[in-house]
C-alpha positions as CSV (number, residue, x, y, z in Angstrom):
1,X,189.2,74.1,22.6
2,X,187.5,76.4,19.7
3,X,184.3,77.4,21.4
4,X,181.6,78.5,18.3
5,X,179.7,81.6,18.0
6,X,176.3,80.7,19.8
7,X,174.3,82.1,16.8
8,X,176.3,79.5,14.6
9,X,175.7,76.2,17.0
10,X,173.0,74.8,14.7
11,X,170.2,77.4,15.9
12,X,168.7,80.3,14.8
13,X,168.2,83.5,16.7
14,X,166.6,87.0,16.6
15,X,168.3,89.7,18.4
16,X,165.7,91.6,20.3
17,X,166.8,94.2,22.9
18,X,169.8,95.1,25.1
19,X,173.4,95.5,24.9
20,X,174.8,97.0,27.2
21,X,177.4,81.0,62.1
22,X,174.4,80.2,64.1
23,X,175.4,77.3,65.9
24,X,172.6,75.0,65.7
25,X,173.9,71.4,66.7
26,X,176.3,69.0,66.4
27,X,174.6,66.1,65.3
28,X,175.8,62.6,65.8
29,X,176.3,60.0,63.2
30,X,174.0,57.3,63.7
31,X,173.9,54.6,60.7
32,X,170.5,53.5,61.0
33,X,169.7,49.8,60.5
34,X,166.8,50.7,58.3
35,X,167.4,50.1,54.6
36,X,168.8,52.9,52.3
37,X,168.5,52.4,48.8
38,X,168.8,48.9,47.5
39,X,168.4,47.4,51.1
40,X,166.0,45.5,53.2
41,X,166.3,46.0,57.1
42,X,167.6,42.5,56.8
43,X,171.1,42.3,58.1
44,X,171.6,38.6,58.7
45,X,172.7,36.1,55.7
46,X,172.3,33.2,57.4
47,X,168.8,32.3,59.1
48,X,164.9,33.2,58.3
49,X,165.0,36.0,61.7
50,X,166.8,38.3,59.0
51,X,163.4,38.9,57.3
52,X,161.2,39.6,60.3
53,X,161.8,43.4,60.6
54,X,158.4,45.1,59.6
55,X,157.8,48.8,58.0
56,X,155.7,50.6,59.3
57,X,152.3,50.0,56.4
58,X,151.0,53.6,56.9
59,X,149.1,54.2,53.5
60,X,149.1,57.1,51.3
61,X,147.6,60.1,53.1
62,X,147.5,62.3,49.7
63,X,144.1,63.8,50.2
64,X,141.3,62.6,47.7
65,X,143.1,59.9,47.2
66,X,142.5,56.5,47.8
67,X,145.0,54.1,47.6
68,X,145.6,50.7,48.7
69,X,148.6,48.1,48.4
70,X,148.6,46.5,45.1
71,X,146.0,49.0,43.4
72,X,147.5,50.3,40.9
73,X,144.1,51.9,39.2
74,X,143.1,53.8,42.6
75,X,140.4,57.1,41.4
76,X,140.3,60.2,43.0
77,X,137.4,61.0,45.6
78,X,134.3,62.9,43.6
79,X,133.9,64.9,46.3
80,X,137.7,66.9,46.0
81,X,138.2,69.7,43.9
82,X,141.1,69.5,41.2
83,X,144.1,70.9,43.1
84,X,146.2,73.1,41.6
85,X,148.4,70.9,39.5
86,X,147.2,69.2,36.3
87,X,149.5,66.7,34.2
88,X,148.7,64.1,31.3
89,X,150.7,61.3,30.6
90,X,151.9,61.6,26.7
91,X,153.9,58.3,27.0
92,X,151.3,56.0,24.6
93,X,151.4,58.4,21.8
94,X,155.3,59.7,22.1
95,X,156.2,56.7,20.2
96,X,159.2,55.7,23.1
97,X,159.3,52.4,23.4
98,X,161.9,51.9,26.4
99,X,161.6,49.2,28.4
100,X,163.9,49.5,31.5
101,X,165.8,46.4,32.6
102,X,166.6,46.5,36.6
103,X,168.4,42.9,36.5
104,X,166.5,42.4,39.9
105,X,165.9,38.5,40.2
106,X,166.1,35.5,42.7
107,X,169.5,35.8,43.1
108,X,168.9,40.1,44.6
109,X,171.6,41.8,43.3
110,X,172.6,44.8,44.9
111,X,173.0,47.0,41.9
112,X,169.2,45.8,40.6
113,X,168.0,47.5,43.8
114,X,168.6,51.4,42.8
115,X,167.7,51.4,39.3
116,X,168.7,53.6,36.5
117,X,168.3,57.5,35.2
118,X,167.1,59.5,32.6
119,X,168.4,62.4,31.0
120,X,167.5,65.4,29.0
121,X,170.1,67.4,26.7
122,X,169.1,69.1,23.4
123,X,171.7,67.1,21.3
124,X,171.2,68.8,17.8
125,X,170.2,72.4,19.3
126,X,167.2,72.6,16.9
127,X,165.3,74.4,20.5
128,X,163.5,70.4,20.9
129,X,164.4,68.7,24.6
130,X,166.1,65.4,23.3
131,X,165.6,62.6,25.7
132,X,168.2,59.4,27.0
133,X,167.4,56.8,29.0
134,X,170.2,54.5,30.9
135,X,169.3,51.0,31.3
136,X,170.6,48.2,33.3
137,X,171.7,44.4,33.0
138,X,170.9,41.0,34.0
139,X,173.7,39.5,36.5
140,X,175.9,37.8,35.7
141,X,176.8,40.4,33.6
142,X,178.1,39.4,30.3
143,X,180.4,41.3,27.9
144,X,178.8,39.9,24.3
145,X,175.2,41.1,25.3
146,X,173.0,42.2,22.6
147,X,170.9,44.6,25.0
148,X,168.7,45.7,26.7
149,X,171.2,48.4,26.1
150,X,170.7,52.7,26.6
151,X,168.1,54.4,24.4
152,X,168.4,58.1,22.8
153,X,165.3,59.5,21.6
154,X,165.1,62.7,19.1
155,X,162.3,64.6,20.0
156,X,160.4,65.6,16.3
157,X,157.9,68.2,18.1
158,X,154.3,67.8,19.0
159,X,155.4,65.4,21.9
160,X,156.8,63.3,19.2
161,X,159.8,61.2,19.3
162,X,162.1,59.1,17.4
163,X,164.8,56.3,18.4
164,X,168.2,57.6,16.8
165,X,170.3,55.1,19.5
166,X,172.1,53.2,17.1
167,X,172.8,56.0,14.4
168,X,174.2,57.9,17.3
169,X,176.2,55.7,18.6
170,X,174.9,55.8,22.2
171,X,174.6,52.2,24.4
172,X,177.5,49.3,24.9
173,X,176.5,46.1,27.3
174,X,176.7,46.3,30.8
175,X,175.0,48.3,33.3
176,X,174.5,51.8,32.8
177,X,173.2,53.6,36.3
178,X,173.3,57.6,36.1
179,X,173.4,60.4,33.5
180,X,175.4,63.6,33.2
181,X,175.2,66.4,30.1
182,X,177.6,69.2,29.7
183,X,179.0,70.9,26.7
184,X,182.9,69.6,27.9
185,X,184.4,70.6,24.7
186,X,182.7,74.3,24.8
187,X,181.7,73.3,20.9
188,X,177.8,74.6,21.4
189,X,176.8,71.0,21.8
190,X,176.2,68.8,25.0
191,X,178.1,65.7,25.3
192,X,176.8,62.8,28.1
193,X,178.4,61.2,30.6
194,X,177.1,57.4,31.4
195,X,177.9,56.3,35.1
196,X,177.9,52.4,35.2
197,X,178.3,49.7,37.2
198,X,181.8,49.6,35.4
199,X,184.0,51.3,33.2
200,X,182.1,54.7,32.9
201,X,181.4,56.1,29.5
202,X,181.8,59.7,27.7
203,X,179.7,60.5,24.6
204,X,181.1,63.4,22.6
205,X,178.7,64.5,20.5
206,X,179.9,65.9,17.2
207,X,177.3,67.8,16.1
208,X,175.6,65.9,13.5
209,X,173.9,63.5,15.5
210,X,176.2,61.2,15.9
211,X,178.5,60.5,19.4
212,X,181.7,59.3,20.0
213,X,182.5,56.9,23.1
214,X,185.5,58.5,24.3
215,X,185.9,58.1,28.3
216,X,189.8,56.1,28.3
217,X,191.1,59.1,26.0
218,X,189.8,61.7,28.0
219,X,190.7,59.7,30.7
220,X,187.0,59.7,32.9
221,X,186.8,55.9,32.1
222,X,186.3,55.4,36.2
223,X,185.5,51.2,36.4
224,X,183.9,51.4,40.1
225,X,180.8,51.4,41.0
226,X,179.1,55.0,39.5
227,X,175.6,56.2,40.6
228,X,175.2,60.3,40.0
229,X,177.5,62.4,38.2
230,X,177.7,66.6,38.1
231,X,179.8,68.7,35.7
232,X,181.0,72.2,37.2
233,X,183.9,74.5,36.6
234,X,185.6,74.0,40.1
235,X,188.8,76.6,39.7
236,X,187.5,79.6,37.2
237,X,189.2,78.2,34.1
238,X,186.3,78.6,31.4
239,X,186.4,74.2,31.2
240,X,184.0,71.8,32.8
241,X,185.0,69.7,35.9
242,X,183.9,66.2,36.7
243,X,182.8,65.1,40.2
244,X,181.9,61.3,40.3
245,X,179.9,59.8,43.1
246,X,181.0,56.0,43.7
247,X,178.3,53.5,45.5
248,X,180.3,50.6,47.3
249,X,182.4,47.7,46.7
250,X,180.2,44.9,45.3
251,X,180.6,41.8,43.6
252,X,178.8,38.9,41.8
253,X,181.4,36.6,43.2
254,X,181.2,37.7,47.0
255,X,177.2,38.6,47.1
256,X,176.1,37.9,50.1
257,X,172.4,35.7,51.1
258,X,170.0,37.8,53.0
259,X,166.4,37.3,53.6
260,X,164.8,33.6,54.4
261,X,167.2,30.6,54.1
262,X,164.8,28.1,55.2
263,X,162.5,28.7,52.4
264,X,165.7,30.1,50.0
265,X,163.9,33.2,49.5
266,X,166.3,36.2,49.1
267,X,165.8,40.2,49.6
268,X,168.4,43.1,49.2
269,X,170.5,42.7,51.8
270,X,171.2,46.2,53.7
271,X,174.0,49.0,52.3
272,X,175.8,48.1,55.6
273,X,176.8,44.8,53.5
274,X,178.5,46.8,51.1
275,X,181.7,48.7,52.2
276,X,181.6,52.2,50.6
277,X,183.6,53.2,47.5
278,X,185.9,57.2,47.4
279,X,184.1,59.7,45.1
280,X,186.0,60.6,42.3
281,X,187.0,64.6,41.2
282,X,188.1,65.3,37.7
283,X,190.0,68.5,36.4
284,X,189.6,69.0,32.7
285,X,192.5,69.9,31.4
286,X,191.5,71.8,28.3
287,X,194.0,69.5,26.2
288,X,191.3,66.8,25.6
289,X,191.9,65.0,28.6
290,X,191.2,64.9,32.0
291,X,193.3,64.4,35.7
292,X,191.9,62.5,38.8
293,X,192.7,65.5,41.8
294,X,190.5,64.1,44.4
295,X,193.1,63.4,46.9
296,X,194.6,66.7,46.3
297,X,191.3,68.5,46.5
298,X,190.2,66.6,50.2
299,X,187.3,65.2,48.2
300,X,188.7,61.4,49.6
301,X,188.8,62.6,53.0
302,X,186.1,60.8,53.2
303,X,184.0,58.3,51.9
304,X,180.2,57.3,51.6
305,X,177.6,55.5,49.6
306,X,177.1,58.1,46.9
307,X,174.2,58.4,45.8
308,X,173.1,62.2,44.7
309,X,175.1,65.2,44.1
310,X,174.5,68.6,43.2
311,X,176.7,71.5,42.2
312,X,176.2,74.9,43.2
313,X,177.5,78.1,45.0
314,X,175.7,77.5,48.3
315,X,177.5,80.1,50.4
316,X,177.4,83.1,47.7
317,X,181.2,83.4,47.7
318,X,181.8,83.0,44.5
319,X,183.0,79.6,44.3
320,X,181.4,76.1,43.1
321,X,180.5,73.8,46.2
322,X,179.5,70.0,46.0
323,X,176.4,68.2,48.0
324,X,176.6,64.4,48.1
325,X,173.6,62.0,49.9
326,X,174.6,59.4,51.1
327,X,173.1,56.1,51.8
328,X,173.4,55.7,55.7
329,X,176.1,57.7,56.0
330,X,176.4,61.5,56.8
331,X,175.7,63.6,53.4
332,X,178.8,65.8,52.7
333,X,179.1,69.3,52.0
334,X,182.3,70.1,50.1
335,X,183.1,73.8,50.4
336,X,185.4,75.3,48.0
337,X,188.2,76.8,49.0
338,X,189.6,77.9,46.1
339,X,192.6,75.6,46.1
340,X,191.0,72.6,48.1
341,X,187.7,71.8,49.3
342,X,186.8,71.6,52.7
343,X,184.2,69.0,54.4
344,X,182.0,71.2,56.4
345,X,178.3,68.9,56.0
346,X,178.5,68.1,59.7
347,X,179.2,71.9,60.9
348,X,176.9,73.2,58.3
349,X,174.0,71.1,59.7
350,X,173.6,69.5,56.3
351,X,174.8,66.0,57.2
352,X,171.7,64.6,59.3
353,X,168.3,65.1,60.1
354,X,167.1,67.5,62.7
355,X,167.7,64.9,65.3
356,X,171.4,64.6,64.6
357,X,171.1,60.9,62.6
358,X,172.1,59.9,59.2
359,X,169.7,59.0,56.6
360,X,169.8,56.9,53.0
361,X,169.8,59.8,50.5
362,X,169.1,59.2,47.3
363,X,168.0,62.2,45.3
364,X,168.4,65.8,45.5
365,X,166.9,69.2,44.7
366,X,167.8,73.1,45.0
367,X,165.5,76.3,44.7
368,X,165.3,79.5,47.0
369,X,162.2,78.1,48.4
370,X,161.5,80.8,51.1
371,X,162.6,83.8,48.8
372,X,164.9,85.1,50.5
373,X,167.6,85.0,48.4
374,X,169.6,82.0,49.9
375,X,169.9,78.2,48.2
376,X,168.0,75.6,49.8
377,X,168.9,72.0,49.7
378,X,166.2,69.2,49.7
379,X,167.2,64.9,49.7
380,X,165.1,61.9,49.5
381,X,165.5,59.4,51.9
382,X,164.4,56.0,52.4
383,X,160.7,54.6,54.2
384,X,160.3,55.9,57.7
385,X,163.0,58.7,56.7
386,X,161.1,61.8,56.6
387,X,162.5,63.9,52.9
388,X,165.3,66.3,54.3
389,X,164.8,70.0,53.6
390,X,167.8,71.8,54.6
391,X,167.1,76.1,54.9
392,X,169.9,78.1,54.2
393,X,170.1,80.6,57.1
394,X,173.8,81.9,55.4
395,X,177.2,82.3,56.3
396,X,177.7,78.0,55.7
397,X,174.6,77.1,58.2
398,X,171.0,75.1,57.4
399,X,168.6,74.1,59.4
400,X,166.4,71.0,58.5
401,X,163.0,71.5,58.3
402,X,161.5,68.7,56.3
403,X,158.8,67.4,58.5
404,X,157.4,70.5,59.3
405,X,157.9,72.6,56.0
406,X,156.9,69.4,53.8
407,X,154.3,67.3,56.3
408,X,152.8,65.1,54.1
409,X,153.8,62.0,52.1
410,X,157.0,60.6,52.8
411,X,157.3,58.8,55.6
412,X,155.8,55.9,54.3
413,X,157.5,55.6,51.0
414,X,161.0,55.4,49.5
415,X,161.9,58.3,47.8
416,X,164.5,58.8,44.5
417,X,164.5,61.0,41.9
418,X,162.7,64.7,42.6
419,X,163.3,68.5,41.2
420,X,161.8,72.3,42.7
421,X,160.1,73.3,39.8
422,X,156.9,76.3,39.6
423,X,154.6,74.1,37.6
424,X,151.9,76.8,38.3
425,X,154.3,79.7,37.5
426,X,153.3,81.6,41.0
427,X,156.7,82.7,41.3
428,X,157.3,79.7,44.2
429,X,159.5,76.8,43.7
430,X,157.2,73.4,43.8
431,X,158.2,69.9,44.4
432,X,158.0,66.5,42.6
433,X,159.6,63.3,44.1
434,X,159.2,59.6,42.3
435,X,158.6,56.4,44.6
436,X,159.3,53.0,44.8
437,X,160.6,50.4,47.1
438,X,163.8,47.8,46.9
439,X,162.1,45.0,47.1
440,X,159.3,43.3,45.3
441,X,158.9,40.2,47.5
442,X,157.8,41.7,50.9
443,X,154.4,39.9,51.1
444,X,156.2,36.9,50.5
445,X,158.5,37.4,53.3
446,X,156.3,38.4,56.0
447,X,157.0,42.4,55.6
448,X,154.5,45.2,55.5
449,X,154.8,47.9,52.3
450,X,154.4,48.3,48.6
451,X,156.5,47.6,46.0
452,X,154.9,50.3,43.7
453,X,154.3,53.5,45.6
454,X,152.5,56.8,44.5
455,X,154.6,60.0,43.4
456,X,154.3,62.9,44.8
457,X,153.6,66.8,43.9
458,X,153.6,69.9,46.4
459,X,152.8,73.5,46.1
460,X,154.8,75.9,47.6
461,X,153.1,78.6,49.3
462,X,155.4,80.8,50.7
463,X,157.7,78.2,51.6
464,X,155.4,75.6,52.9
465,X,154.7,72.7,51.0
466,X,151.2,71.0,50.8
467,X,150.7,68.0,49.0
468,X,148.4,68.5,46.0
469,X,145.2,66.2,45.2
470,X,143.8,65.4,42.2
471,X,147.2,66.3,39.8
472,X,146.4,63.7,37.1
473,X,145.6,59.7,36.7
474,X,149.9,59.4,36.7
475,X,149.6,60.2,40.6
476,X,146.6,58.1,41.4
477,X,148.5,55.2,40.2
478,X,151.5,53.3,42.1
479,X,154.8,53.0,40.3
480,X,158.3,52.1,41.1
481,X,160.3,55.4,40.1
482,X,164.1,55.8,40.3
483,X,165.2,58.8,37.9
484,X,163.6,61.8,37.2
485,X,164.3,65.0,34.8
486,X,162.3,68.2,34.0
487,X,162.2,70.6,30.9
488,X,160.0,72.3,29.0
489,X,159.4,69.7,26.6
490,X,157.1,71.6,24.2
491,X,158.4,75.3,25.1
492,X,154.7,76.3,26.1
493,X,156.4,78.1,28.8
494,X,156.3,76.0,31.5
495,X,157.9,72.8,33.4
496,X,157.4,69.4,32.0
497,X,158.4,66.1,33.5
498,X,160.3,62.5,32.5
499,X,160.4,59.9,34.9
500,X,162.2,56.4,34.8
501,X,160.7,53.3,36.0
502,X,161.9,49.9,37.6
503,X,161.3,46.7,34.8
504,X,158.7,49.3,33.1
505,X,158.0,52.2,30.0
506,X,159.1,55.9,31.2
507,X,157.0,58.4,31.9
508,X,156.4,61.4,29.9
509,X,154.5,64.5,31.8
510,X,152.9,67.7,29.9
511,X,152.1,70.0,32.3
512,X,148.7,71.6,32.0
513,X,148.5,72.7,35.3
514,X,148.9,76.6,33.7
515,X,146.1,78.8,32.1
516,X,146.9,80.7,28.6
517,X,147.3,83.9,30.5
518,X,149.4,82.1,33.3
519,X,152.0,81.0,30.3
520,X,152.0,84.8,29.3
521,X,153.1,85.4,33.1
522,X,156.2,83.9,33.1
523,X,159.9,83.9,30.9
524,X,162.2,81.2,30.0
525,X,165.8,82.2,30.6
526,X,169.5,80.0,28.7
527,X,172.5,80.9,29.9
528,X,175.8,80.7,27.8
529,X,179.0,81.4,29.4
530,X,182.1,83.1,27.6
531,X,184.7,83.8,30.3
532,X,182.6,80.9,32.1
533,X,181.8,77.8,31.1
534,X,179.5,77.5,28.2
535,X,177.0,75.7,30.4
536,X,177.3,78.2,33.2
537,X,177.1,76.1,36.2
538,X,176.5,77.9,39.4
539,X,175.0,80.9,37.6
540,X,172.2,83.0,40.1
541,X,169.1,84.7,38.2
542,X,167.8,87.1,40.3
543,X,164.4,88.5,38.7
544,X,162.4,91.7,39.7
545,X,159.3,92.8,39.2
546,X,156.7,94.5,40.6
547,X,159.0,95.4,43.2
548,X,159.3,91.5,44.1
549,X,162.6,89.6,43.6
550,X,163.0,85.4,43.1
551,X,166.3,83.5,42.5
552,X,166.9,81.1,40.9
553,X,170.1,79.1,39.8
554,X,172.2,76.8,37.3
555,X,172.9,73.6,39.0
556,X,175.0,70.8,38.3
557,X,173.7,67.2,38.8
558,X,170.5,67.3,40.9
559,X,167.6,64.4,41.1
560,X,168.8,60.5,41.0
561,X,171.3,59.6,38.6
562,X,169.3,62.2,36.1
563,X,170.1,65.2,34.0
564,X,167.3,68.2,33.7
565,X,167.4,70.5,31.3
566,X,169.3,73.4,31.9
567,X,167.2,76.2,30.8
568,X,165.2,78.0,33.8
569,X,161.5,78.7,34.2
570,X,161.3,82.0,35.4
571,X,157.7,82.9,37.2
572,X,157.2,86.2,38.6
573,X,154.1,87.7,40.5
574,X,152.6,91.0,39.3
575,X,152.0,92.1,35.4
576,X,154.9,94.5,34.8
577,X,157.8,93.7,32.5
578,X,160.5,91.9,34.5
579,X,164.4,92.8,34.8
580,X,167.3,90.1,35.6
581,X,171.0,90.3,37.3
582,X,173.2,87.8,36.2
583,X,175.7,86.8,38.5
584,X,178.4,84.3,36.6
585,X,179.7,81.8,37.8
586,X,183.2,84.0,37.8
587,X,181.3,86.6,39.7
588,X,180.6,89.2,36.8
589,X,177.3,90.6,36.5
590,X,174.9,91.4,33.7
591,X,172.3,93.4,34.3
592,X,168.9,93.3,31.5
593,X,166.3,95.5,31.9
594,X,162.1,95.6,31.1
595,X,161.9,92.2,29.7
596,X,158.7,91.4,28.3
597,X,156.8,88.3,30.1
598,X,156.0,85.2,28.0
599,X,159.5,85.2,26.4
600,X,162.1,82.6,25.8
601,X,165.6,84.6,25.8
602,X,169.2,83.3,25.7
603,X,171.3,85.1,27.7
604,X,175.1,85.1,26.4
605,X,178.1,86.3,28.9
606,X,180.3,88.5,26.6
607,X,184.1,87.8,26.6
608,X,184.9,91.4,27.1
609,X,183.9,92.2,31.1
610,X,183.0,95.7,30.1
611,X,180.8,94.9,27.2
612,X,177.1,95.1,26.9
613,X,175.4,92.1,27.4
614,X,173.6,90.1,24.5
615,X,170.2,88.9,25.0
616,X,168.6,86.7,22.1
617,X,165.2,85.5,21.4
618,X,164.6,82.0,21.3
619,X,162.3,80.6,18.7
């Protein structure tokens, strides 16, 4: 495919400067018989004992907080400082008007339970985070439906946006679940990928606002069940690779009663209903189409209840792995091995908890959150699940440390979409998860828990995470949250966030949490592959200053069935200018030197190896 000259892909730039093993356990798989995601603990369909299993009720223990079930106004304590984080919702005056569809109902099915994503991709490149939202179905489905169908919103500036779905062509009936972007052409614009509940769709995005819906001739039109999807180039040929994650095998037809049959009052019934459906790998061929290689490539070695998957070189040798979670099952840890990938989550210690058992993952994150140079891994998991945080100690080993590095705040609630982000620009990678239960009947049948649940936002410091008070009247309140995405929606400098809701309006987060001079602290980096990919997936940043270094890195996938923007937030201690190495994803390096701070520069991989490298200012 032509790839176009970045300075001609719809933007305008100013060049500014530069040319030029520890064995740590063997864990064993133990499928719990709590509920994963779109589950109750119920796992008997015939009698009223199936709803007696009780959570746990433990409230929110976010301090200066107050929270109760069912309060979904809950203020602050007067008496607690702010903390460190500050974000105000801009939902009301944004002018989106989504209203997400879940298709839960009497009848409880399964797909209802785990919701849908959001997405973020800058579809015209005017430098203005565009936003999409998936959206679900009532069941039985039905193939004439008028809606509630996917939205696409243009984002006009000033935390302004516009519905453009039908001019664009985006949304079909049915049941959209997950969102993917990546620029699979290599045309200078992103294209999106819809995982569904059904024949998956591809958007190819021409350029003018417009998309074309083109997954059964590029030949990505998978019909099983698709939650989270991750674009990466796989095998160093410049063209972007699709890896699929499939749920389970469900059915109208065959779905099963669980909850109280006396009284006819259904819940989700558990995952462990629902036999679990091969993950899907695609080559793109560079012709326009692409070829299904996951037998080939070991990726249906195995199977699992995917859920969240992430893309990323996790042992630094120069190849693209893949991290799926897993809903009660072991998460897997592909490693790529240049011609096949090897299943190494179990002996990598990235497969269970610290006590050798499987969890219900649902969402995922990665950052260097130690700084010290190595990826860590971090999944959601379902109530009474502690949230997984899996350090990478190198050489293809982790050690989970989520209870201790990340003590408060979810074991109590069920945790989905989440990113590492510096929201305060410190130069440490903080944390934001989104909660919400399965069920929204568990008064009614005798269980203790909340439906809507509060969100959550830590501060690293130094690698340990504290959850933060007082972050705005979005995280006193209780919500049901699936997906969530960051940018910089407003290119102030710093980490916004989107977040999708169960039967409800998104979400729109400005982050306010940094001080004028803070903003001047830190630099926003793009990436644009040559001899990589044009998105350059797998990319590691690795900024100096001040004789301090941080990391940080180009992912694929990430979150719950959400796409973040691409472009990395960059915050650095210390007031001197700050340099970068590049390492691309085909293990080149570019080197730029004395970068002023409060910059927004596009980085672009020349095609010639031995070629200085371009660095652009973004306006």
């Amino acid at each position: 495919m032509k790839k176009i000259p970045v300075d001609k892909a719809g933007r305008v730039f100013r060049s500014v400067i530069h040319s030029g093993g520890i064995l740590l356990r063997i864990g064993l798989s133990v499928c719990v018989l709590c509920v994963g995601c779109g589950r109750s603990a119920s796992t008997d369909t015939g009698s009223a004992d199936g709803a007696a299993s009780k959570g746990t009720g433990k409230q929110w223990e976010n301090p200066g907080v107050a929270v109760q079930p069912g309060n979904a106004d809950a203020v602050a304590n007067p008496e607690t400082p702010p903390g460190p984080f500050q974000f105000a919702s801009m939902r009301e005056q944004s002018g989106i008007d989504f209203l997400q569809t879940s298709g839960n109902s009497g009848d409880k099915p399964f797909p209802a339970a785990n919701g849908t994503g959001c997405g973020i991709l800058d579809i015209d490149m005017d430098g203005h985070p565009d936003l999409c939202f998936a959206n679900g179905a009532m069941f039985p489905q039905r193939s004439d439906s008028a809606g509630p169908w996917d939205r696409l919103y243009r984002n006009i500036g000033q935390w302004k946006f516009r519905d453009i779905s039908a001019v664009a062509g985006i949304g079909a009936p049915g049941y959209s679940c997950g969102l993917a972007v990546s620029d699979i052409n290599s045309d200078g614009f992103p294209d999106l990928y819809v995982t569904r509940y059904g024949r998956n769709h591809l958007y190819v995005n021409h350029g003018d606002g417009t998309f074309e819906e083109a997954a059964t001739a590029f030949g990505i039109a998978d019909e099983h069940w698709g939650t989270s999807a991750a674009f990466g180039d796989f095998n160093h040929d410049g063209l972007a690779d699709l890896y699929v994650c499939n749920y389970g095998q469900w059915t109208w037809e065959t779905s099963q009663f669980c909850g109280d049959r006396a009284r006819n009052i259904r819940m989700f019934c558990s995952p462990t209903h629902v036999p679990p459906e091969k993950d899907v790998l695609y080559e793109n061929s560079g012709d326009g189409t692409f070829r299904d290689i996951s037998a080939e490539a070991g990726i249906q070695s195995v199977s699992g209840r995917g859920q969240g998957v992430i893309v990323a070189d996790l042992d630094a040798d120069g190849r693209m792995d893949i991290y799926v979670a897993n809903d009660i099952h072991p998460n897997f840890l592909f490693a790529n091995e240049e011609d096949h990938f090897q299943e190494i989550g179990e002996q990598s210690g990235t497969a269970f908890d610290h006590v050798g058992q499987a969890q219900a993952g649902m969402g995922l994150a990665i950052a260097d959150v130690d700084a010290n140079g190595t990826l860590d891994l971090f999944v959601t998991n379902y109530q009474n699940e502690h949230n997984a945080l899996y350090n990478n100690l190198g050489q293809r080993t982790f050690l989970e440390t989520g209870l201790t590095a990340i003590p408060e705040g979810s074991l109590p609630w069920v945790g989905w979409g989440t990113s590492f982000a510096d929201f305060d620009l410190d130069g440490w990678s903080d944390l934001i998860v989104t909660n919400g239960h399965t069920d929204d009947n568990l008064a009614e049948l005798g269980r203790e828990g909340q439906y809507a649940q509060p969100p959550g936002v830590w501060r690293n410091t130094a690698g340990q995470f504290q959850l933060a008070s007082n972050a705005g009247s979005y995280f006193r309140q209780l919500h049901v949250g699936r997906g969530l995405a960051v940018a910089d929606m407003d290119s102030d400098g710093d980490t916004d966030v989107v977040i999708s809701h169960q039967d409800s309006q998104p979400e729109l987060l400005r982050n306010d949490s940094c001080s004028a001079q803070q903003l001047k602290s830190g630099l926003s980096v793009r990436l644009i592959g040559r001899r990589s990919h044009r998105d350059a997936v797998a990319a590691v940043v690795t900024a100096e200053a001040d004789g301090q270094q941080r990391t940080s890195v180009i992912y694929g996938g990430g979150s719950y069935a959400s796409a973040s923007d691409k472009r990395l937030m960059i915050g650095m201690p210390g007031n001197g200018t700050v340099s970068l190495v590049v390492r691309w994803p085909d293990g080149t390096e570019s080197q730029i030197k004395d970068l002023p701070r409060g910059g927004h520069y596009i980085i672009v991989q020349e095609d010639d190896p031995n070629a200085g490298t371009r660095v652009l200012t973004d306006f």
